[in-house]
C-alpha positions as CSV (number, residue, x, y, z in Angstrom):
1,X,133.2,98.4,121.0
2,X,130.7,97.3,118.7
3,X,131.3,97.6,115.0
4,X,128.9,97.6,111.9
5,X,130.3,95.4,108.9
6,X,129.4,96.2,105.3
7,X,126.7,94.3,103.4
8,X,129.6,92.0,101.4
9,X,131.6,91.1,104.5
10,X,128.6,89.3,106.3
11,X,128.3,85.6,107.0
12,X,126.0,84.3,104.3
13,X,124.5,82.1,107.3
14,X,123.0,85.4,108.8
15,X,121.4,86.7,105.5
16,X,118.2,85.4,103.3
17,X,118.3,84.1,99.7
18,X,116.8,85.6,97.3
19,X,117.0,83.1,95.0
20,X,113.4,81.7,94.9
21,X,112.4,85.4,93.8
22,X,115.0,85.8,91.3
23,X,117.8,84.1,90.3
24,X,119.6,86.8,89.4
25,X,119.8,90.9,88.8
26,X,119.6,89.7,85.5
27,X,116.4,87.7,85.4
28,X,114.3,90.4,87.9
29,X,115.4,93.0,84.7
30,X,113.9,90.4,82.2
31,X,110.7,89.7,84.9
32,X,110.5,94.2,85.0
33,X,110.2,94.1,81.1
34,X,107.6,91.4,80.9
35,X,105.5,93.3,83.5
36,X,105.5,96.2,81.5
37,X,104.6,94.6,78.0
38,X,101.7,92.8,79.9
39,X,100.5,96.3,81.2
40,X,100.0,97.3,77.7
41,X,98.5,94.2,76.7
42,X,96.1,94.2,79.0
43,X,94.6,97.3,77.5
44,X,92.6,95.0,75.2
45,X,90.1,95.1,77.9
46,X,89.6,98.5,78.3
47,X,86.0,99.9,77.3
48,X,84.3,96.8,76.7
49,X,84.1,95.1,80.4
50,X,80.1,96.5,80.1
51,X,80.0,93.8,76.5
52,X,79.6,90.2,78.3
53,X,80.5,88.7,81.3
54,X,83.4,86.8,79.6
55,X,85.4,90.2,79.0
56,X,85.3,90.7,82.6
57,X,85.9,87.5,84.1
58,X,89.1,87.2,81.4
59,X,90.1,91.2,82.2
60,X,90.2,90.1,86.0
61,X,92.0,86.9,85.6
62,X,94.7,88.3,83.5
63,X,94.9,91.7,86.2
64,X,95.5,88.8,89.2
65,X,98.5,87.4,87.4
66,X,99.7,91.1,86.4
67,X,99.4,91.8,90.0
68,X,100.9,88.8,91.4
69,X,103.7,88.8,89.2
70,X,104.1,92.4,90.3
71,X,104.6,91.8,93.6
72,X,107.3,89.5,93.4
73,X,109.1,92.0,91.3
74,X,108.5,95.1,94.0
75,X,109.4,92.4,97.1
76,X,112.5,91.4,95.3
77,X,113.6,94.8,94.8
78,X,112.6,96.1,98.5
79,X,114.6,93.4,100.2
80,X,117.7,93.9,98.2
81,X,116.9,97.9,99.1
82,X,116.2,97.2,102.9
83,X,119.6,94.6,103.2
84,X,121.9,97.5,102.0
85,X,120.1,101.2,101.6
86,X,123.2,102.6,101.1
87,X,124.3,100.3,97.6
88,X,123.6,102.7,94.3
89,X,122.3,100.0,92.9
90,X,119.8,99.1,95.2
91,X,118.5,102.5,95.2
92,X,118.2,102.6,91.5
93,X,116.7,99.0,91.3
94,X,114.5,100.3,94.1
95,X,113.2,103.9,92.6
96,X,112.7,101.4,88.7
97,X,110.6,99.1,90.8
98,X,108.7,101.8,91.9
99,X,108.3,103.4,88.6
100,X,106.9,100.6,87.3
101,X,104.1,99.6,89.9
102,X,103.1,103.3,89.3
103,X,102.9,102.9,85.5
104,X,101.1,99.1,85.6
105,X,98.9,100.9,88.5
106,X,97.9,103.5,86.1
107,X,97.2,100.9,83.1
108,X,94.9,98.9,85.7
109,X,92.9,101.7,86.6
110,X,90.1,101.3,84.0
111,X,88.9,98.1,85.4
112,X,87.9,99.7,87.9
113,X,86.5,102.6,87.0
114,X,84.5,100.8,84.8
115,X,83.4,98.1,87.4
116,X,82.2,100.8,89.5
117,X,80.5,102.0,86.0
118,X,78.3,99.2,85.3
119,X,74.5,99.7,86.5
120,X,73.6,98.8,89.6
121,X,72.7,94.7,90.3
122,X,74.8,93.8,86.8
123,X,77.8,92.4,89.1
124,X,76.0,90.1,91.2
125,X,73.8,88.9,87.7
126,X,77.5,88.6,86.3
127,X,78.8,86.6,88.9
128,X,75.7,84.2,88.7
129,X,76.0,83.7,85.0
130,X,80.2,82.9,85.0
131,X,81.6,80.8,87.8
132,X,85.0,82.0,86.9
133,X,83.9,85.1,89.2
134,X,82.7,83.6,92.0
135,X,86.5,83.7,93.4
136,X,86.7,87.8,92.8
137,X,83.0,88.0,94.8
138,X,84.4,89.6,97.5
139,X,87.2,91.9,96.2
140,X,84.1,93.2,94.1
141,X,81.5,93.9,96.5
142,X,84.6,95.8,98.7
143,X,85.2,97.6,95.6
144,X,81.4,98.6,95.0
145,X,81.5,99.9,98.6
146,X,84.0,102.4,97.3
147,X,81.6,103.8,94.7
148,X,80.2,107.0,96.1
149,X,84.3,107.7,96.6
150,X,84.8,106.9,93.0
151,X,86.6,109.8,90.6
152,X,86.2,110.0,87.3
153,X,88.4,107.8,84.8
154,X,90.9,110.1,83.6
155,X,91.7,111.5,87.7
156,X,91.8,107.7,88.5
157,X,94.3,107.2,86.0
158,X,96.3,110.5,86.9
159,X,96.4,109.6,90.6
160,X,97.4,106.0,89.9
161,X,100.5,107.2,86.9
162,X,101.3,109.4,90.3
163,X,101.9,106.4,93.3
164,X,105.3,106.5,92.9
165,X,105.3,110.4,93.6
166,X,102.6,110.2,96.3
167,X,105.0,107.8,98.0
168,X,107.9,110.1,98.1
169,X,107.6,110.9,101.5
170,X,107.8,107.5,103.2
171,X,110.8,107.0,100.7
172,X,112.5,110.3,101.2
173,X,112.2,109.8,104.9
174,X,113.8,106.1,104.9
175,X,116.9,107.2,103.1
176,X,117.6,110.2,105.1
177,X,117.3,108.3,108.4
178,X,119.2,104.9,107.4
179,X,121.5,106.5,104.3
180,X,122.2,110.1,105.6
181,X,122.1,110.6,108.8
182,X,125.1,110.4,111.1
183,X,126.1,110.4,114.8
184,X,128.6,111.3,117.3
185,X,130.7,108.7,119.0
186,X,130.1,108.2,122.6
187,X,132.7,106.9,125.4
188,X,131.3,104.4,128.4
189,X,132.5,105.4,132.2
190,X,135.4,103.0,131.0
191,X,136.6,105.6,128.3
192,X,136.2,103.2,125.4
193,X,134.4,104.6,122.3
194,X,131.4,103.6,121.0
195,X,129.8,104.5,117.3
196,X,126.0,105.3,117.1
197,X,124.3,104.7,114.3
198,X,120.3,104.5,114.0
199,X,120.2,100.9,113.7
200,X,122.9,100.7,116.9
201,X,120.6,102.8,119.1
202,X,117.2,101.1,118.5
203,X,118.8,97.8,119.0
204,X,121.3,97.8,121.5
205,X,122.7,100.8,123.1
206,X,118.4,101.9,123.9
207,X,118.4,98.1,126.2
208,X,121.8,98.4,127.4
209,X,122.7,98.1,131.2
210,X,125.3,100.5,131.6
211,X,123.5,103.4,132.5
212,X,126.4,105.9,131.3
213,X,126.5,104.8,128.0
214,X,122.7,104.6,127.2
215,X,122.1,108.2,128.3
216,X,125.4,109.1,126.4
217,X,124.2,107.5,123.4
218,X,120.8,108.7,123.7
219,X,122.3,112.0,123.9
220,X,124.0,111.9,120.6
221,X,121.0,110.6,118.9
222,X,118.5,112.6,119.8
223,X,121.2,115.2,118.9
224,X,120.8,114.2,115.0
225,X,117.5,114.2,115.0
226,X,117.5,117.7,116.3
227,X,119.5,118.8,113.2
228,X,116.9,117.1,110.4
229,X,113.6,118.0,112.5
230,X,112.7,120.5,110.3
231,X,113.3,118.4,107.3
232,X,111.6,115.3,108.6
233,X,108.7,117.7,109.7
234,X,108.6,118.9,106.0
235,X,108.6,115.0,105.2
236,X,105.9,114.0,107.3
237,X,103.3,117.0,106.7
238,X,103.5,116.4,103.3
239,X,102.4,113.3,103.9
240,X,99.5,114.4,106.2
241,X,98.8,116.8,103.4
242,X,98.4,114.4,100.9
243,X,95.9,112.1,103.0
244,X,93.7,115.3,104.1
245,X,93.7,116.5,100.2
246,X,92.7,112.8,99.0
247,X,90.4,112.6,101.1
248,X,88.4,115.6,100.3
249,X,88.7,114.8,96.7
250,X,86.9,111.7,97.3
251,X,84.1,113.3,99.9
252,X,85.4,111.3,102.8
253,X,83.8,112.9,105.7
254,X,87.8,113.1,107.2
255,X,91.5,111.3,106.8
256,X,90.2,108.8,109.4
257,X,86.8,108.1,107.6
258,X,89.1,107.4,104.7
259,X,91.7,105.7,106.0
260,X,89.6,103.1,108.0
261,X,87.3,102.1,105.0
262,X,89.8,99.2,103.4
263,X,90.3,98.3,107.0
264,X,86.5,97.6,107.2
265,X,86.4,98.9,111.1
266,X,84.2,101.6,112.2
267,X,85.4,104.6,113.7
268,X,83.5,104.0,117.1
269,X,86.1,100.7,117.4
270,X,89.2,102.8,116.2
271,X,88.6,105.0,119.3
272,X,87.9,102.8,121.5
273,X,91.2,100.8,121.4
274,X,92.7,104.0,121.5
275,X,91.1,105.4,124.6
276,X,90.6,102.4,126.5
277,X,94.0,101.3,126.3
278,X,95.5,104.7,127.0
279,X,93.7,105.9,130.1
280,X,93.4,102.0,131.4
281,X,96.9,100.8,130.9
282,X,98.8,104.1,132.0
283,X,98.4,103.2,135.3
284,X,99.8,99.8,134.7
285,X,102.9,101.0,132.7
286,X,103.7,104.0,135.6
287,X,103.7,101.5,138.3
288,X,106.4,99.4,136.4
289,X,108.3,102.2,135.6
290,X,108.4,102.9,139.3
291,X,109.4,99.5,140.0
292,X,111.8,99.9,137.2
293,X,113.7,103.1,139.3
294,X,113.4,101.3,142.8
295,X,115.1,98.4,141.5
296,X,117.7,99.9,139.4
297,X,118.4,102.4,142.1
298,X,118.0,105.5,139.9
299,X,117.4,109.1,141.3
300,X,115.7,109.7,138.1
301,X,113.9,107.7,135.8
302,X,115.0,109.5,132.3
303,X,112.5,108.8,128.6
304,X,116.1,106.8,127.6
305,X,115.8,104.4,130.6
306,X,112.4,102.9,129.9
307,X,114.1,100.1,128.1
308,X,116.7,99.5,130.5
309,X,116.9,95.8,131.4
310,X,115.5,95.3,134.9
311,X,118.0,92.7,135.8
312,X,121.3,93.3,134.0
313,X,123.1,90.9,135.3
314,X,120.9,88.0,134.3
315,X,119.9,88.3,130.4
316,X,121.1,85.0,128.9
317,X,122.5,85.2,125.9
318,X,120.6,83.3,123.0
319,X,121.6,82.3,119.4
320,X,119.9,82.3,116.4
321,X,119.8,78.0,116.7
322,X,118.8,78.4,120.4
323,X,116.2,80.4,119.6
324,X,114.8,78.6,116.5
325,X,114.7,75.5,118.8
326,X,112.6,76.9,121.4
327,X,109.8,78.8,119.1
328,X,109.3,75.4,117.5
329,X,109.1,74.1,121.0
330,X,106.7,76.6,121.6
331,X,104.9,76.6,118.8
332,X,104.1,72.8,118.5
333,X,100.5,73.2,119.8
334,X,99.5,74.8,116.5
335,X,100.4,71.4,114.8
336,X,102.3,69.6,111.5
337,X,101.6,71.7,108.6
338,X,102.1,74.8,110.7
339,X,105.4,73.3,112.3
340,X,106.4,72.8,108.9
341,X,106.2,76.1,107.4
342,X,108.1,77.3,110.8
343,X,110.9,74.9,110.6
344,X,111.7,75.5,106.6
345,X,112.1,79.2,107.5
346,X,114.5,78.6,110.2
347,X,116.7,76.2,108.1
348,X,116.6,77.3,104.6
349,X,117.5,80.7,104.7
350,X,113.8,82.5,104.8
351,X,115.6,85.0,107.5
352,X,118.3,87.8,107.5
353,X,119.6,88.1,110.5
354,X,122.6,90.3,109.7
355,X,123.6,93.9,111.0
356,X,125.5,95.8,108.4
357,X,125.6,99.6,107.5
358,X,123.0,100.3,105.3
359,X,120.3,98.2,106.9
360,X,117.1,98.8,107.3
361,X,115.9,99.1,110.7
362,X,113.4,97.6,113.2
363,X,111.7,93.8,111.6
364,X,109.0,92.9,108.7
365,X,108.2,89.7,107.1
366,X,107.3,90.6,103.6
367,X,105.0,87.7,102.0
368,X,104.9,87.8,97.9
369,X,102.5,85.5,96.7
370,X,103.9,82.4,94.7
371,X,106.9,82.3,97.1
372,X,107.5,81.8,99.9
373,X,108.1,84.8,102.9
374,X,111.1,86.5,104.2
375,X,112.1,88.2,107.4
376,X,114.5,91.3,108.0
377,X,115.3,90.9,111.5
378,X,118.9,92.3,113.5
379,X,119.6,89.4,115.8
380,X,121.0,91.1,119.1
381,X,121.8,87.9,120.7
382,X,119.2,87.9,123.5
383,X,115.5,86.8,124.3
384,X,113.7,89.7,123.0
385,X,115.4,89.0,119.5
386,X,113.7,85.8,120.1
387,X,110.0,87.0,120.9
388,X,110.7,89.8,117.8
389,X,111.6,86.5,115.3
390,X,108.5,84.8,116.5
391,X,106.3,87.7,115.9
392,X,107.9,88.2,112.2
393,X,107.5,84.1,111.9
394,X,104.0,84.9,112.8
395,X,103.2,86.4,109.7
396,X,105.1,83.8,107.6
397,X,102.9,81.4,108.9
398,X,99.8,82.8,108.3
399,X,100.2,84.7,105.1
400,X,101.5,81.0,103.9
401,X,98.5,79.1,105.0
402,X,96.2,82.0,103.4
403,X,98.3,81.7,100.2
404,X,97.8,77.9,99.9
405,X,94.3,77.9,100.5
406,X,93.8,81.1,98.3
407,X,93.9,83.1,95.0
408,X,96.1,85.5,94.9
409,X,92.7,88.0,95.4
410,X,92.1,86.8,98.1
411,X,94.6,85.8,100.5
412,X,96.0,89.0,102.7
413,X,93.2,89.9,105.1
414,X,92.6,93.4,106.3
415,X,95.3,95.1,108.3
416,X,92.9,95.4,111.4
417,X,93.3,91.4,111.8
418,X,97.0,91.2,110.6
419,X,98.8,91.6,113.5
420,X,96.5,88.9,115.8
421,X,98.7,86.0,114.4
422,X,102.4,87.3,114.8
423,X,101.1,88.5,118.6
424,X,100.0,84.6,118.9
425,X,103.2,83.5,118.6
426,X,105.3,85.5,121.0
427,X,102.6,84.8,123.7
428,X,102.6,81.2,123.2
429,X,106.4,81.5,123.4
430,X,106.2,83.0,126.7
431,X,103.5,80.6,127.8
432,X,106.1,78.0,126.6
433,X,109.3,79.6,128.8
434,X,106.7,80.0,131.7
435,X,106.4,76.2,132.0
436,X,110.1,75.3,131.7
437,X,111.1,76.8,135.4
438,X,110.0,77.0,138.6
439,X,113.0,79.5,139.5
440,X,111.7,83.1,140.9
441,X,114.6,85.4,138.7
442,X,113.4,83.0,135.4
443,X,110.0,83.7,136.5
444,X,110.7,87.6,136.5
445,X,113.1,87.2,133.1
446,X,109.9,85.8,131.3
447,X,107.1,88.3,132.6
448,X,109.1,90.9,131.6
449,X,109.8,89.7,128.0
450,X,106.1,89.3,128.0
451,X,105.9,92.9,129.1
452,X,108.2,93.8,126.4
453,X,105.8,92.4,124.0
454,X,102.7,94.5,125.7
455,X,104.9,97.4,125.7
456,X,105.9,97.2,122.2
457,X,102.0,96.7,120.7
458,X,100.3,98.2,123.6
459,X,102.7,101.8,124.7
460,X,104.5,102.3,121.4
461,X,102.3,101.3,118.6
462,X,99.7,102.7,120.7
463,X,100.9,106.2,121.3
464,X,101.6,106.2,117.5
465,X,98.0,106.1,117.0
466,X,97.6,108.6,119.7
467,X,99.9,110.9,117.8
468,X,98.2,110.2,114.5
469,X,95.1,111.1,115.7
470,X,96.0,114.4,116.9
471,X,98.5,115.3,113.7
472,X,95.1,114.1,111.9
473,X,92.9,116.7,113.6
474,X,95.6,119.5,113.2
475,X,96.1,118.7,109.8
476,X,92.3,119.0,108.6
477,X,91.8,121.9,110.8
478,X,94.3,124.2,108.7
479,X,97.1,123.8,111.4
480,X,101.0,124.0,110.3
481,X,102.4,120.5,111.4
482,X,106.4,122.5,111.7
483,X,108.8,120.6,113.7
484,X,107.6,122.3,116.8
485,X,104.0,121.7,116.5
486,X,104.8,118.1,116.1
487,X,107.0,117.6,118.6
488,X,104.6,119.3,121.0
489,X,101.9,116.9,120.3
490,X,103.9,114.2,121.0
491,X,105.1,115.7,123.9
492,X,101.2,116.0,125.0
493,X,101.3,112.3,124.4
494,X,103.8,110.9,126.0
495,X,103.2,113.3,129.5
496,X,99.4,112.5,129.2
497,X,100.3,109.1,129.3
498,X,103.3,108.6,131.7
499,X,102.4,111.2,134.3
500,X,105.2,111.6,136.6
501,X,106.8,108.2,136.9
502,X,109.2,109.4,133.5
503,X,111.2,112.6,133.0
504,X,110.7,113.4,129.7
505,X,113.1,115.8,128.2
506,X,112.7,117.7,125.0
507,X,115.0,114.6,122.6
508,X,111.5,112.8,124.0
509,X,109.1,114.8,122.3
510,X,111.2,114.3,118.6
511,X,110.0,110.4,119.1
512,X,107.7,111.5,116.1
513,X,110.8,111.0,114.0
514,X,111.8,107.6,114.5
515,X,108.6,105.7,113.0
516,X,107.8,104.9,109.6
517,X,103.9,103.9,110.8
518,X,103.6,107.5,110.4
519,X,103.6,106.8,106.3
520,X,101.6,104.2,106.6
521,X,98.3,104.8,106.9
522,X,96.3,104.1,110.5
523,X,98.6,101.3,111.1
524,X,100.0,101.4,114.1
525,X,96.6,101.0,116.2
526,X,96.4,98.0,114.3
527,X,99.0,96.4,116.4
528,X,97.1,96.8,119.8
529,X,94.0,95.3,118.5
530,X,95.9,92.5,117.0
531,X,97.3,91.4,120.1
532,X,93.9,92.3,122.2
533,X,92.6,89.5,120.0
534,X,95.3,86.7,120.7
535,X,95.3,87.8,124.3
536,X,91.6,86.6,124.4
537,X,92.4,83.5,122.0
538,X,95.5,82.5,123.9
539,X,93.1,82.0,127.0
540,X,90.3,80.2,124.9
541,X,92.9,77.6,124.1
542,X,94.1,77.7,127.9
543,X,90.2,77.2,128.9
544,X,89.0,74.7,125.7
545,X,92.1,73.1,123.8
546,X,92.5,72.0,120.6
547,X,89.3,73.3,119.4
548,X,90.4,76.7,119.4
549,X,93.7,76.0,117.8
550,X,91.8,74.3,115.2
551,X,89.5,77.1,114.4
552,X,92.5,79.8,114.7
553,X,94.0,77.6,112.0
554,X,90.7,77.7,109.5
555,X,90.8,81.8,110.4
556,X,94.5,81.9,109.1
557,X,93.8,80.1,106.0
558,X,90.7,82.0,105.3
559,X,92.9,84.7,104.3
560,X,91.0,88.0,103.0
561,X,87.7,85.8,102.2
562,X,86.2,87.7,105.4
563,X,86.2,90.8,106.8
564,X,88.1,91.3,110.0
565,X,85.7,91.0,112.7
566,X,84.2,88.0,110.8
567,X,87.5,86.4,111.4
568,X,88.0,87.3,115.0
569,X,84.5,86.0,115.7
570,X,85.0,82.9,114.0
571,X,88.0,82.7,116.4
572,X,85.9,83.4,119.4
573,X,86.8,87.1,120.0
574,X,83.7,89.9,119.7
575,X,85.9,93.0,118.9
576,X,82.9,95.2,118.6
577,X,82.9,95.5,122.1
578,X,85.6,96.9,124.8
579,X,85.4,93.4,126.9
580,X,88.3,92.0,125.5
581,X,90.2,95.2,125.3
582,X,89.9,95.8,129.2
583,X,90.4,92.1,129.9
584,X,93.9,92.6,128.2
585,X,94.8,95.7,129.8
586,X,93.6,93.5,133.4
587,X,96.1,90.8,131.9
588,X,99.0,93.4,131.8
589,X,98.1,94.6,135.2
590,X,98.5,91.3,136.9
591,X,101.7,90.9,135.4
592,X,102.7,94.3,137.0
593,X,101.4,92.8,140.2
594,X,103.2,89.4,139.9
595,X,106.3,91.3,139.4
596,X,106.1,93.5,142.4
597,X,105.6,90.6,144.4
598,X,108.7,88.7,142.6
599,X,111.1,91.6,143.4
């Protein structure tokens, strides 16, 4: 039986240090004050940014370190939320941080509205006349973009005081599923009880073997989420209400139209990746779950057997030392000052590794500027913990070489381009694992990690965006989103895309509640074209060497100076067309086929 510890009785080798943030509670208080008393000082500037070009170059320097020093402040207080959700403290540290990004949000506001003020050509005269802008060129022509979208000074203001309020439902729905909610026991064929918690489910019990005690399990989770679907569906609507409303108060022809605009990607590409993948790569994915069946000797193939292991009897067991060895085998190609980002984050305590009640689930790398990332990860002692640290190590690595090579402005690139380099990683780890054995059933172990990592980015991400883009459409066509309208569309989503080689059941259709992509934004698409682009890079570097890894370095430390498809081209990749969309979906397709032939 598998037990969850509390937050104060885990070994301090499995959890990150915080240190480099904030020494202490104590010094993150003193930080929270500062940042507050430089909100109102930077007031100074308001209503004279349209005087000289001096104000504004000054007013924009001063907002970067306001903002920088901000996030450190919000990060610090997320991790400590996301280690322990259920501590009172971290929930009151967590709601104060909030509070105060909303009120320094609110006292930035003006510098925008007035930017956006200024008569046309006057930024680019500016910009000529003080060098100290040249750095902000880029963050201000985005910002022009936004003009016709542009509400007037006081509404600005309003809506910014309001973020912390307009986030409520992404935070009221993390603390009812990680704080609240609770499940049933289960017993294995062997009679031996097993607790379920959220966290338990989505990381262990969901992959296990035993067929009797994943179903069981599955059974008493999708149970819970039964009993708060009308709550979470409450949670979630809101949510879709708020984007729909914003979005016609700023004359966006739709959510989408808005929602896409900071991503700089046009809607013909957003559907595209959507459609291609999911009528393409269904066929693919059906014909693995019928291997899946054959091989496992099932009558039925159940929603809560797609993650069952394929071969449960060989699924070596890997530590968190194992593992770090390997990915910096693996990852040796991109060279030394990559390597040595990788191996500080393995050694000195960059990574949480821990599973205690109260964690949050799934894995992020959050990436303050001025310090250094950290991972939330919940190491389940096997390989596709491994491919999952490697994807979060990733993002450390880029978001490290972007912050090193630029302002603070400057350095996080668009979300459309920000899941290409944590994809990298866990391909070149399974190109790595590939080479080390010639054995057939190692063969088979590493295609289907690889799988794993298509499945992850390619089926779940990807239905997500399905899903969004349906609760999108109902939403702005005066539609209720209740509990059983959402749980039908998802239904329509997952039977449009697995046909008849899955049974879903109705637990399958209240998938809708597990995700918190759903709160933000038009994420999870993101993911597919992210790893469409290092699917396409991984085989440049296969056909031209060290070239390509060279310029996929210079595209990681150019940050946000470019937009996204300015990176991927510089990187070889043309993601304005569906080429390298299909030839990824073909990729995943031969892997089917090489694993047909393997079993």
């Amino acid at each position: 039986m598998k037990l969850r510890v509390l937050r104060n009785e885990v070994s301090i080798e499995l959890t990150w240090d915080l240190s480099e943030l904030f020494a202490s509670i104590e010094a993150w208080e003193a930080e929270l004050k500062a940042l507050q008393e430089l909100a109102i000082h930077i007031q100074q500037y308001k209503g004279n940014l349209q005087d000289g070009v001096s104000h504004l170059a000054d007013c924009l320097e001063t907002q970067e370190v306001l903002l920088e020093r901000t996030m450190r402040m919000a990060t610090y207080a997320r991790l400590r939320f996301t280690e322990d959700t259920s501590n009172p403290q971290n929930q009151a540290n967590s709601t104060r941080s909030g509070d105060a990004t909303a009120g320094i949000g609110a006292a930035l506001s003006f510098i925008r509205s007035e930017i956006l003020a200024l008569p046309e050509g006057m930024i680019e005269r500016y910009i000529k006349e003080e060098p100290r802008l040249e750095p902000f060129r880029k963050s201000l022509d985005d910002l022009l973009e936004t003009k016709p979208h542009q509400l007037s000074a006081e509404t600005e203001a309003v809506l910014a005081s309001l973020s912390e309020v307009l986030g409520a439902p992404y935070n009221i729905y993390q603390r009812s599923k990680l704080s609240d909610m609770s499940f049933s026991s289960v017993k294995d064929e062997q009679g031996v009880t097993h607790p379920v918690s959220f966290a338990l489910f989505e990381t262990d019990f969901e992959f296990s073997a035993n067929t009797t005690l994943r179903r069981a399990s599955y059974e008493s989770f999708t149970w819970t989420l039964e009993q708060y679907q009308n709550t979470f569906a409450a949670i979630y609507s809101t949510e879709v209400k708020k984007q729909t409303v914003t979005a016609q108060l700023r004359g966006y022809a739709s959510v989408t139209d808005m929602l896409l605009q900071p991503q700089q990607v046009t809607k013909e590409m957003y559907h595209t990746i959507l459609d291609v993948i999911r009528m393409e790569l269904a066929p693919h994915m059906q014909r693995l779950m019928k291997l899946k069946k054959r091989v496992l000797g099932l009558d039925r193939l159940l929603f809560c057997d797609l993650k069952a292991p394929f071969e449960p009897e060989f699924n070596p067991s890997v530590t968190t030392q194992e593992a770090g060895s390997t990915i910096l085998e693996a990852l040796s190609v991109m060279g030394p000052e990559y390597m040595e980002l990788m191996e500080k984050a393995l050694s000195q305590r960059w990574i949480d590794y821990a599973d205690n009640v109260g964690k949050s689930t799934g894995a992020f790398c959050a990436s303050p500027y001025g310090a250094h990332p950290y991972i939330l990860i919940t190491w389940t002692g096997n390989m596709r913990s491994a491919f999952t640290l490697a994807h979060e190590l990733g993002h450390a690595g880029h978001l490290m070489l972007a912050a090193r090579n630029q302002r603070y402005t400057n350095f996080r690139p668009s979300t459309y381009f920000i899941e290409a380099p944590s994809t990298m990683n866990e391909l070149l780890l399974a190109e790595h694992l590939l080479k080390q054995s010639s054995d057939p059933r190692m063969k088979r172990w590493v295609i289907l990690q690889l799988l794993s990592t298509y499945y992850h980015n390619f089926v779940t991400h990807l239905l997500e965006g399905d899903m969004q883009r349906r609760v999108y459409a109902a939403g702005e066509a005066g539609e209720a989103l209740t509990a059983k309208k959402l749980s039908s569309l998802k239904g329509n989503v997952l039977s449009e895309f697995w046909g008849d080689a899955v049974e879903l059941d109705p637990g399958a259709n209240l998938t809708w509640m597990r995700q918190p992509h759903y709160y933000m934004g038009l994420y999870p698409y993101t993911y597919a074209a992210g790893l469409t682009a290092s699917t396409a890079v991984v085989q440049l570097m296969k056909d031209e060497g060290q070239s390509v890894i060279d310029r996929w370095l210079e595209v990681l430390k150019a940050g946000g100076t470019l937009r996204p498809l300015d990176l991927m081209e510089h990187a070889g990749v043309n993601m304005t067309d569906a080429k390298p969309i299909r030839s990824a979906v073909a990729y995943v397709g031969s892997l089917v086929d090489e694993l047909e032939r393997l079993f």
